[in-house]
C-alpha positions as CSV (number, residue, x, y, z in Angstrom):
1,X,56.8,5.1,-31.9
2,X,53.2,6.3,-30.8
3,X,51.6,3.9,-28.0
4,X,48.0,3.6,-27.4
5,X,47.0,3.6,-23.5
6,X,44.1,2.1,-22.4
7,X,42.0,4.8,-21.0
8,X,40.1,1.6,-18.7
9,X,43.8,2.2,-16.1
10,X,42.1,4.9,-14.2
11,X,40.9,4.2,-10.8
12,X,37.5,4.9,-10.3
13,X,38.6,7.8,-8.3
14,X,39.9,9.5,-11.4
15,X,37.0,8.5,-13.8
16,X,34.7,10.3,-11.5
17,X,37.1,13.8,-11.4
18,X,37.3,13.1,-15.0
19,X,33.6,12.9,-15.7
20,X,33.5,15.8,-13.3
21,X,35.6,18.1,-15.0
22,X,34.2,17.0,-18.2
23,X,30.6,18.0,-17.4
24,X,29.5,21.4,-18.3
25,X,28.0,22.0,-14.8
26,X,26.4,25.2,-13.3
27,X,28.2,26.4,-10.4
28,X,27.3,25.3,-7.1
29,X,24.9,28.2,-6.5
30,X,21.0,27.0,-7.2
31,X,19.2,29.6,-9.1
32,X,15.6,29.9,-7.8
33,X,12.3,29.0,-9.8
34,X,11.5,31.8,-11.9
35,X,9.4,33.7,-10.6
36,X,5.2,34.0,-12.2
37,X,2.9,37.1,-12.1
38,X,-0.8,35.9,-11.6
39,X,-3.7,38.0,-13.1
40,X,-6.9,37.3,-11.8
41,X,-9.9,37.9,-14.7
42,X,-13.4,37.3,-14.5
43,X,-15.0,35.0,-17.1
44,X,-18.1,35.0,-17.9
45,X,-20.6,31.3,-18.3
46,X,-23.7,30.3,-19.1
47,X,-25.8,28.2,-16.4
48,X,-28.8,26.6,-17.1
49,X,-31.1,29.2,-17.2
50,X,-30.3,31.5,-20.6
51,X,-30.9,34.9,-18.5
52,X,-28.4,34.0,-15.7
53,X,-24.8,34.2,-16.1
54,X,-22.1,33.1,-13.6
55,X,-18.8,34.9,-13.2
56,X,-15.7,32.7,-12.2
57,X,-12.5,34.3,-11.6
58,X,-9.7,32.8,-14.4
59,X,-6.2,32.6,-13.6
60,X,-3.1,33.4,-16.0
61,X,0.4,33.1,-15.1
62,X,2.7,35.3,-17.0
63,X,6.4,34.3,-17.1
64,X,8.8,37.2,-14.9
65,X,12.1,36.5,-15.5
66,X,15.0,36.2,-12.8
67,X,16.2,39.7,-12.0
68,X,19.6,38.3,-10.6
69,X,22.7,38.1,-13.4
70,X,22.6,35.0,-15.5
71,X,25.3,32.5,-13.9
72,X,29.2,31.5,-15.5
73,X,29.3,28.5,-16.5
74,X,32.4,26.9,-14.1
75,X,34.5,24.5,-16.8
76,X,37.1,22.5,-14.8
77,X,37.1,24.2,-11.2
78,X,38.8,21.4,-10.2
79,X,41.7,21.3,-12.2
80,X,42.0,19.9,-15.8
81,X,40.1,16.3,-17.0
82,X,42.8,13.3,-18.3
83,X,42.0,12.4,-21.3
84,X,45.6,10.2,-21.5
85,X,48.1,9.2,-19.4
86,X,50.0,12.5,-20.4
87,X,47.3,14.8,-21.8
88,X,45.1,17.2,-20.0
89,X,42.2,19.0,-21.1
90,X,41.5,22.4,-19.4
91,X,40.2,26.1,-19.5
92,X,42.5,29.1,-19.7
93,X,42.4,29.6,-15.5
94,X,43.9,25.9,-15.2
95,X,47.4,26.9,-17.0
96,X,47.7,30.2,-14.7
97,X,47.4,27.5,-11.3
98,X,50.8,26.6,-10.5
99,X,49.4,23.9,-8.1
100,X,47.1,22.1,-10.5
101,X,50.3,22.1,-13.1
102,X,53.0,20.4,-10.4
103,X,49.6,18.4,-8.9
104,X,49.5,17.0,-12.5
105,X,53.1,17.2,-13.6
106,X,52.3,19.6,-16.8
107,X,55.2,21.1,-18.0
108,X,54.4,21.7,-21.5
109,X,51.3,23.9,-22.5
110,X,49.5,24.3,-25.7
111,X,47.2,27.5,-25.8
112,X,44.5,27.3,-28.6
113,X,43.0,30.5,-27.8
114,X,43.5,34.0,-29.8
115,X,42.3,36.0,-27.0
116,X,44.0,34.4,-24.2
117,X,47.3,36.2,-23.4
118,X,49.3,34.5,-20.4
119,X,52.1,36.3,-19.4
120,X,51.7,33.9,-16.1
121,X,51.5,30.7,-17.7
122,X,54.9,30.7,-20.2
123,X,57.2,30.5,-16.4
124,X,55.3,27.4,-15.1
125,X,56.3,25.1,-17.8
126,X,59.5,24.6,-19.7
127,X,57.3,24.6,-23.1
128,X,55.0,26.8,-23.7
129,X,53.2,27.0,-27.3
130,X,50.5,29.8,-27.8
131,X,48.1,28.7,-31.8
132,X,46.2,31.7,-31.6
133,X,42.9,30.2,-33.2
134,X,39.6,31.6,-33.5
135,X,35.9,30.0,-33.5
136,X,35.7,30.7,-36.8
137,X,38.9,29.7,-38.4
138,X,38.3,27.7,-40.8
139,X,42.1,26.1,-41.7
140,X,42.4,23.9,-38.4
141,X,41.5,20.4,-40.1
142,X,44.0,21.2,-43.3
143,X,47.1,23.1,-40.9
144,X,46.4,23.6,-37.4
145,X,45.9,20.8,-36.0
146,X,49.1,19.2,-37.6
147,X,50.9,21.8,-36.4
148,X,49.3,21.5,-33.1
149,X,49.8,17.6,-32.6
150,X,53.4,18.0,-33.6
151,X,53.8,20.2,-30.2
152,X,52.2,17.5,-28.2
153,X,54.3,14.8,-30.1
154,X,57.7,16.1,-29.1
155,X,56.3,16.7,-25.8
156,X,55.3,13.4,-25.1
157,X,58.8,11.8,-26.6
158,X,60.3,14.2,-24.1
159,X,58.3,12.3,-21.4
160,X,56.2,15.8,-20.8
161,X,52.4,15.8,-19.5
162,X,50.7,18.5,-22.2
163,X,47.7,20.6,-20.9
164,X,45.7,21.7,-23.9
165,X,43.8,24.9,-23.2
166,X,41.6,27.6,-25.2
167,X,39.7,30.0,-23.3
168,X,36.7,27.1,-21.6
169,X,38.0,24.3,-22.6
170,X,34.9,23.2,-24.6
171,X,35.4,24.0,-28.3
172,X,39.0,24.4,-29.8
173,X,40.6,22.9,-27.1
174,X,38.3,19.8,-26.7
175,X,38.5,19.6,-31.2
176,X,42.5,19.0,-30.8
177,X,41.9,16.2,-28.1
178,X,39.3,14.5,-30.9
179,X,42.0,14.9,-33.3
180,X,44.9,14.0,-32.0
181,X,43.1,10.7,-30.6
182,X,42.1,9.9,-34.3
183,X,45.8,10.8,-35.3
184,X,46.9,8.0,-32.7
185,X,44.4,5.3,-33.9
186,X,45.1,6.0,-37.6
187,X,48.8,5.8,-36.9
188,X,49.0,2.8,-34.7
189,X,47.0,1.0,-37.1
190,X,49.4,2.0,-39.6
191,X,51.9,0.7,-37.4
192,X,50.8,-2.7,-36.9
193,X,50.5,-4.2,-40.9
């Protein structure tokens, strides 16, 4: 039997590293204002005499853009976001911390990322499931997911917090979560007539 938890349990505390971790936040490092080029040209005027004509300097700022290297976006830095009582949203760095997993009691991983190969990962946790999905894949609403929530199911009946991962944490990983939440409210309401 599938129970619904009220997300409204978390201590403000928790909401606020939740929001947090959810934001897609630049890292802490401010970029400076971009830089302008001014270009000084003379225009010419009329006064009001027809044979004189008064030249004021015009300026024209052209765009430069930063030199520096654009910045990485930095997706759950501090560890993964709660979206239930047992299941954790996080980027591809959070299932290789074997702090943030005991912090969080995670021992079951599900890796929606082709291109993320953990060796690491697989020896934290006592259930370790790698979907190799792509951003282009274009089965996951008719097979993957199914496949995918049926990890996090026998997880969860085995009391086991699940951190769901792809390579930011923003795309494949974050789809699941809004699928397996409208899996739980179909269900339950399936449940209750």
């Amino acid at each position: 039997m599938v129970t619904l938890h009220r997300l409204g349990t978390n201590t403000a505390s928790d909401k606020r590293k939740n929001h947090k971790n959810l934001s897609l936040n630049l890292s802490s490092r401010r970029q400076p204002p971009p830089s302008t080029l001014t270009l000084t040209t003379t225009v010419a005027t009329k006064a009001s005499t027809p044979s004189s004509i008064l030249h004021t300097p015009a300026r024209i700022k052209i765009y430069d853009p930063p030199s520096q290297e654009p910045q990485q976006l930095s997706h759950y830095e501090h560890g993964p976001a709660q979206i239930l009582p047992n299941l954790f949203l996080g980027a591809c760095h959070t299932a290789e911390d074997k702090e943030i997993l005991e912090r969080h009691g995670i021992s079951c991983i599900v890796n929606v990322a082709h291109e993320i190969h953990s060796d690491i990962a697989p020896h934290y946790v006592s259930s370790y499931h790698h979907l190799k999905w792509t951003h282009t894949q274009n089965n996951l609403a008719r097979r993957e997911f199914q496949r995918a929530i049926r990890y996090i199911e026998t997880a969860h009946r085995a009391n086991m917090n699940v951190l769901v991962h792809c390579q930011s944490g923003v795309e494949r990983s974050a789809a699941l979560m809004i699928a397996y939440i409208l899996y739980l409210s179909r269900h339950s309401k399936q449940q209750a007539f």
